[in-house]
MOPAC internal coordinates of N, CA, C and O (Angstrom, degrees):
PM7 1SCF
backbone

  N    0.0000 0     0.00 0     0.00 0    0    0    0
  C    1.4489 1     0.00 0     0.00 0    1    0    0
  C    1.5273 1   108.53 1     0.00 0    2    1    0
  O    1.2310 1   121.52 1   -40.64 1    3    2    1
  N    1.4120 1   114.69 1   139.36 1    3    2    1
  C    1.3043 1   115.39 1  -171.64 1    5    3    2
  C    1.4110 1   121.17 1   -89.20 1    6    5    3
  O    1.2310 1   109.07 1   -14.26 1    7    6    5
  N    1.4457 1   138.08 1   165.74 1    7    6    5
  C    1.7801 1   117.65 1  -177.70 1    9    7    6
  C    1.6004 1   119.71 1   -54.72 1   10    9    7
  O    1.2310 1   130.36 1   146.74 1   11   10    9
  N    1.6503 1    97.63 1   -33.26 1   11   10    9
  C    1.0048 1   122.99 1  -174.49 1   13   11   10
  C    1.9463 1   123.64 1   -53.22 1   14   13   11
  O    1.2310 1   134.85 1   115.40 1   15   14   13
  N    1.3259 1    88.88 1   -64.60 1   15   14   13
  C    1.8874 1   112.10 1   156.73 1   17   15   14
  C    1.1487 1   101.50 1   -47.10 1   18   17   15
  O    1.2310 1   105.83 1   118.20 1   19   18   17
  N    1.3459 1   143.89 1   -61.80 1   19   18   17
  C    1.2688 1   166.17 1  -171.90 1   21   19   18
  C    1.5818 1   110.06 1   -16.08 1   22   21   19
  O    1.2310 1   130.92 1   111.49 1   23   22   21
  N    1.7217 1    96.54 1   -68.51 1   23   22   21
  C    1.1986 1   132.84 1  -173.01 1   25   23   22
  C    1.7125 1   114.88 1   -79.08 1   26   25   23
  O    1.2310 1   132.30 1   139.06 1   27   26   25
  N    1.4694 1    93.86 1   -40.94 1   27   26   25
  C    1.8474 1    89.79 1  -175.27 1   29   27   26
  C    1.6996 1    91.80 1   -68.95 1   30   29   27
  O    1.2310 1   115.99 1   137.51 1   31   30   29
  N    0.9998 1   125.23 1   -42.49 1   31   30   29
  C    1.6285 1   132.41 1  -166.82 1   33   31   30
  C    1.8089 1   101.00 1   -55.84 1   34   33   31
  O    1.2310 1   126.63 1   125.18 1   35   34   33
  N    1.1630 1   104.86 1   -54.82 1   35   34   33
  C    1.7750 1   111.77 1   155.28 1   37   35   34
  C    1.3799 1   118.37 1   -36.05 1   38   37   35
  O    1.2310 1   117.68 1    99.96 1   39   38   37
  N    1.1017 1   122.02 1   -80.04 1   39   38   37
  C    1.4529 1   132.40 1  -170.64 1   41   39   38
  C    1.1243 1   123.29 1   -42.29 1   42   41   39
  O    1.2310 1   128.62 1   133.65 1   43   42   41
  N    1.6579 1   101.00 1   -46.35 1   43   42   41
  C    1.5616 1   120.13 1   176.60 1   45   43   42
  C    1.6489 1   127.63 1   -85.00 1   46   45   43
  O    1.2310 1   127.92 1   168.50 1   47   46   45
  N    1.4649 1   102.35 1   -11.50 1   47   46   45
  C    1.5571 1   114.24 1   144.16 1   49   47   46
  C    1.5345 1   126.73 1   -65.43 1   50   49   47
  O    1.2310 1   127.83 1   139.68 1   51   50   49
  N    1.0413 1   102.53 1   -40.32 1   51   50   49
  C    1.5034 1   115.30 1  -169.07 1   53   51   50
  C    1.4786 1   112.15 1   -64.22 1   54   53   51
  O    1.2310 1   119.01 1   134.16 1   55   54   53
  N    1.5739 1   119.49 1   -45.84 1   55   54   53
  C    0.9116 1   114.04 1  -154.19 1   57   55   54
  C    1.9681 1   108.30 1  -100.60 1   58   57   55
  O    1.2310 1   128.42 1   176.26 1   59   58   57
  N    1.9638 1   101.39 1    -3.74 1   59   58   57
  C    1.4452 1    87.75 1   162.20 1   61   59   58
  C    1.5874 1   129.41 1   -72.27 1   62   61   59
  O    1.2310 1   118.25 1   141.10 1   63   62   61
  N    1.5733 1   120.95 1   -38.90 1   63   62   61
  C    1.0482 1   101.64 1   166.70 1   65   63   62
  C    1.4563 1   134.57 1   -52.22 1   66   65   63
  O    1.2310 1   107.89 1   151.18 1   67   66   65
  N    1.3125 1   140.20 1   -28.82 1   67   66   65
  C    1.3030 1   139.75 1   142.53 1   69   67   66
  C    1.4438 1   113.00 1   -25.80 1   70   69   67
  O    1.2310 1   124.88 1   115.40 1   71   70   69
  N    1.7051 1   108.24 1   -64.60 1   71   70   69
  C    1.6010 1    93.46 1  -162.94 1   73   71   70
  C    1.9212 1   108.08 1   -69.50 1   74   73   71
  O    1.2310 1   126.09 1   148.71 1   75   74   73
  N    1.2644 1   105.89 1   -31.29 1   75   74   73
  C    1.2828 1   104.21 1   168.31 1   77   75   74
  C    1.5862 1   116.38 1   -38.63 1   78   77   75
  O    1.2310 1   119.69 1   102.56 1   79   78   77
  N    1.4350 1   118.19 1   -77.44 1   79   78   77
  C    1.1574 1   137.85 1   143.73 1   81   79   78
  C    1.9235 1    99.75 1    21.07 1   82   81   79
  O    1.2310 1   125.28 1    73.33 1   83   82   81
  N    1.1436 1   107.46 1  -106.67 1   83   82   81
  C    0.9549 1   129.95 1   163.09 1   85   83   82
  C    1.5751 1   131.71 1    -8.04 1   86   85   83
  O    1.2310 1   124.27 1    97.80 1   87   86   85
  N    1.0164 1   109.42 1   -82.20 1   87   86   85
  C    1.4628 1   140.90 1   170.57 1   89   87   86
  C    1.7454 1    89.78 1   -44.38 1   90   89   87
  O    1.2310 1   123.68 1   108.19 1   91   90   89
  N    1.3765 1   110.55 1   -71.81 1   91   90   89
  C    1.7383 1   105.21 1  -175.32 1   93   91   90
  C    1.6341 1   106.15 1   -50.62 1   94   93   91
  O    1.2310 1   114.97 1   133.76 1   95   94   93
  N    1.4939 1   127.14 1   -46.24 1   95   94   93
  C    1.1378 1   127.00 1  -152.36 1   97   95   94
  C    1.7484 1    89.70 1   -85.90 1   98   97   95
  O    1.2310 1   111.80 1   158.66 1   99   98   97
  N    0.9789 1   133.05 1   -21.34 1   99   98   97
  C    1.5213 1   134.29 1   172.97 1  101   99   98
  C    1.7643 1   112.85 1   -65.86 1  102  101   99
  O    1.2310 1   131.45 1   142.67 1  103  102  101
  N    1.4859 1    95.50 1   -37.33 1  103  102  101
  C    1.6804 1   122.88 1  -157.28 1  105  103  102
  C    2.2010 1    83.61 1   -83.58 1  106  105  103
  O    1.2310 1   113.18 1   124.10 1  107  106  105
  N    0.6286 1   130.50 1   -55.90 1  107  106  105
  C    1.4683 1   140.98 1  -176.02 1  109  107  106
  C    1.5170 1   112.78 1   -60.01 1  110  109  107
  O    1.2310 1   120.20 1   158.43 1  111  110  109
  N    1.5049 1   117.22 1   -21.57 1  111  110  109
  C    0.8853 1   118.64 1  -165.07 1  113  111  110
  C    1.8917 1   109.34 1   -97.19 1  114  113  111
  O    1.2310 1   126.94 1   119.10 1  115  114  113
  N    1.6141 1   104.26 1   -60.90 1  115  114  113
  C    1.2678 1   119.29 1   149.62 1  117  115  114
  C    1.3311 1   118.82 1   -32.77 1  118  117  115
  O    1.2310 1   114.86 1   106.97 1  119  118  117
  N    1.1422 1   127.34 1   -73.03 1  119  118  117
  C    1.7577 1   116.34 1   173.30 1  121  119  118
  C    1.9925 1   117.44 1   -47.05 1  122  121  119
  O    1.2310 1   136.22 1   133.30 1  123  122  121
  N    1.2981 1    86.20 1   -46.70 1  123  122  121
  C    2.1168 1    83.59 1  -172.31 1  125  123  122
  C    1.5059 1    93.80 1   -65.58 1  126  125  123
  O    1.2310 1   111.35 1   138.17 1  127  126  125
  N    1.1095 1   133.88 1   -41.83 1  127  126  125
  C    1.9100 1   136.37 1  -172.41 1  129  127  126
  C    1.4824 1    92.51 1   -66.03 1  130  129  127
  O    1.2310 1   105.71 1   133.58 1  131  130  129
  N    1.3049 1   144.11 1   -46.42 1  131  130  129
  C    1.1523 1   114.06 1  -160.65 1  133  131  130
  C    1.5083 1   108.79 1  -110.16 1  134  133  131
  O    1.2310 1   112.57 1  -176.31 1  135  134  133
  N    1.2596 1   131.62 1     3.69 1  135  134  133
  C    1.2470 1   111.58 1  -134.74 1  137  135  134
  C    2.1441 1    86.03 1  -111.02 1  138  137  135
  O    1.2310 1   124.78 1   -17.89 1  139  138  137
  N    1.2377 1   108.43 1   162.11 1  139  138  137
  C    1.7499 1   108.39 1  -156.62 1  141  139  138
  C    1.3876 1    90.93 1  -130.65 1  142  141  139
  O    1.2310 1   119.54 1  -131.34 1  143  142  141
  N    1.7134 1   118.49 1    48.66 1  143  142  141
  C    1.3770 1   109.91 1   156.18 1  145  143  142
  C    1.4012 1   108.34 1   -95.90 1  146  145  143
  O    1.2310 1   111.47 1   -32.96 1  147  146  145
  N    1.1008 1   133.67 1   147.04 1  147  146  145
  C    1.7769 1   136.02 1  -145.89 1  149  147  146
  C    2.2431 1    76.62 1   -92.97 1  150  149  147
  O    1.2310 1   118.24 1   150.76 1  151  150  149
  N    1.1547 1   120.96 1   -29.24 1  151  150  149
  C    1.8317 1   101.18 1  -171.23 1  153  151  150
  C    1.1124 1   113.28 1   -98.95 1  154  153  151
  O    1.2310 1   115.45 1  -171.83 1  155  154  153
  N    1.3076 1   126.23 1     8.17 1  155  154  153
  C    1.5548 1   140.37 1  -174.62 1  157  155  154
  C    1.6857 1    94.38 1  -111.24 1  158  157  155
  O    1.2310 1   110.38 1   130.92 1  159  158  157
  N    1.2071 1   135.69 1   -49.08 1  159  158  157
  C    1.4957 1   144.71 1  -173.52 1  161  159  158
  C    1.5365 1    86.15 1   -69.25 1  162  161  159
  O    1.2310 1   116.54 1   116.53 1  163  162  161
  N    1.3749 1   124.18 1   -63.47 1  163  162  161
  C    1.3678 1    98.08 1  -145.49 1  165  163  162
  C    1.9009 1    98.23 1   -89.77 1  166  165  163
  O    1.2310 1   123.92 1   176.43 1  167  166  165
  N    1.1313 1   110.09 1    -3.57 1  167  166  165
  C    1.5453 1   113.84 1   171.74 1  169  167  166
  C    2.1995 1    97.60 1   -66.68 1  170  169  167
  O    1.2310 1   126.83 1   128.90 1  171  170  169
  N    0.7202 1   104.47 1   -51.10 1  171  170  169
  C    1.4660 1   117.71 1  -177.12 1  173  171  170
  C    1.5598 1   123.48 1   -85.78 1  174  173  171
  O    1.2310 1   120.08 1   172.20 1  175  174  173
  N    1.3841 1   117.45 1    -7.80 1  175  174  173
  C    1.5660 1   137.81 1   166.55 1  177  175  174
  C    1.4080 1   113.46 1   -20.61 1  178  177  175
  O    1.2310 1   130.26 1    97.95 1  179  178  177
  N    1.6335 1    97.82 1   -82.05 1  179  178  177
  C    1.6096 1    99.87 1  -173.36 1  181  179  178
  C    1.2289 1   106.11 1   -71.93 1  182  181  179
  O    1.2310 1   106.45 1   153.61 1  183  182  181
  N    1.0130 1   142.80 1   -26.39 1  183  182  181
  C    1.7139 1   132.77 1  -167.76 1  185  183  182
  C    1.4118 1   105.94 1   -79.03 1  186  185  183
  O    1.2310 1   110.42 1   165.35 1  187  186  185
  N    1.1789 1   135.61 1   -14.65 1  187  186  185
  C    1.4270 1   143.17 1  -175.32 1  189  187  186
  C    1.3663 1   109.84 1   -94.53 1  190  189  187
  O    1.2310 1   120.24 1   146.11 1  191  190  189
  N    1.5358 1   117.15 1   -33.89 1  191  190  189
  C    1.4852 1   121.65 1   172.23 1  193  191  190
  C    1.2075 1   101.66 1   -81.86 1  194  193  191
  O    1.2310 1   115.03 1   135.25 1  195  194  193
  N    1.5820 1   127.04 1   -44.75 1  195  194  193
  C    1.6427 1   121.49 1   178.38 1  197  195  194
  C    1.6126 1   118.92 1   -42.73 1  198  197  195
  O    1.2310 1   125.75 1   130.45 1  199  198  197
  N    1.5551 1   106.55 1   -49.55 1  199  198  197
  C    1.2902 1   111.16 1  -174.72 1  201  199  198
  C    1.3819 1   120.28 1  -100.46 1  202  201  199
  O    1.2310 1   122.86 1  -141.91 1  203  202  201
  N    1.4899 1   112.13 1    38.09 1  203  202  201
  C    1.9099 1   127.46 1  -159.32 1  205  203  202
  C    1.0417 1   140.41 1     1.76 1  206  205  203
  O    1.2310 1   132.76 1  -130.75 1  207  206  205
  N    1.5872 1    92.95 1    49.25 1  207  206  205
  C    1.5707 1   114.04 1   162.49 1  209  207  206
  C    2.0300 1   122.07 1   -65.24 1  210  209  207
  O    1.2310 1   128.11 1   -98.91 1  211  210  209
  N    0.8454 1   101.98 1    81.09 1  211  210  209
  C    1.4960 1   101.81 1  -163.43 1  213  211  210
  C    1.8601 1    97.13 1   -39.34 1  214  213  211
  O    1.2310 1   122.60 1   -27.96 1  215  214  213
  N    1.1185 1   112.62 1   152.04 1  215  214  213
  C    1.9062 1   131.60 1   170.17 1  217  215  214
  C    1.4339 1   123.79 1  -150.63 1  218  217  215
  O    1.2310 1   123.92 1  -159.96 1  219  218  217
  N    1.1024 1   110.09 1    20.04 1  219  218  217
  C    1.1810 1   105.04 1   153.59 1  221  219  218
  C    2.0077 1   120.44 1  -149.37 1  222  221  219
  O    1.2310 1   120.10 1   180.00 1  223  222  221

């Protein structure tokens, strides 16, 4: 393997955990904002008004 390979093989590791990252922390967000179970809303209440995610 060359330094070259080396490095793209690096780079392109690196940056899936991020998009993973992401995508889950996007994916977590969408479900707790919408979802109308009364122990999941009010488990998630203040943090949704803290960060002005409107919910209701």
């Amino acid at each position: 393997m060359t330094t070259r390979t080396l490095e793209t093989a690096r780079s392109q590791t690196g940056i899936l955990p991020i998009l993973f990252a992401l995508m889950l922390g996007l994916g977590v967000i969408a479900i707790t904002g919408h979802v109308q179970a009364s122990a999941l809303h009010d488990a998630a209440h203040d943090v949704r008004h803290a960060s002005g995610f409107p919910c209701h």
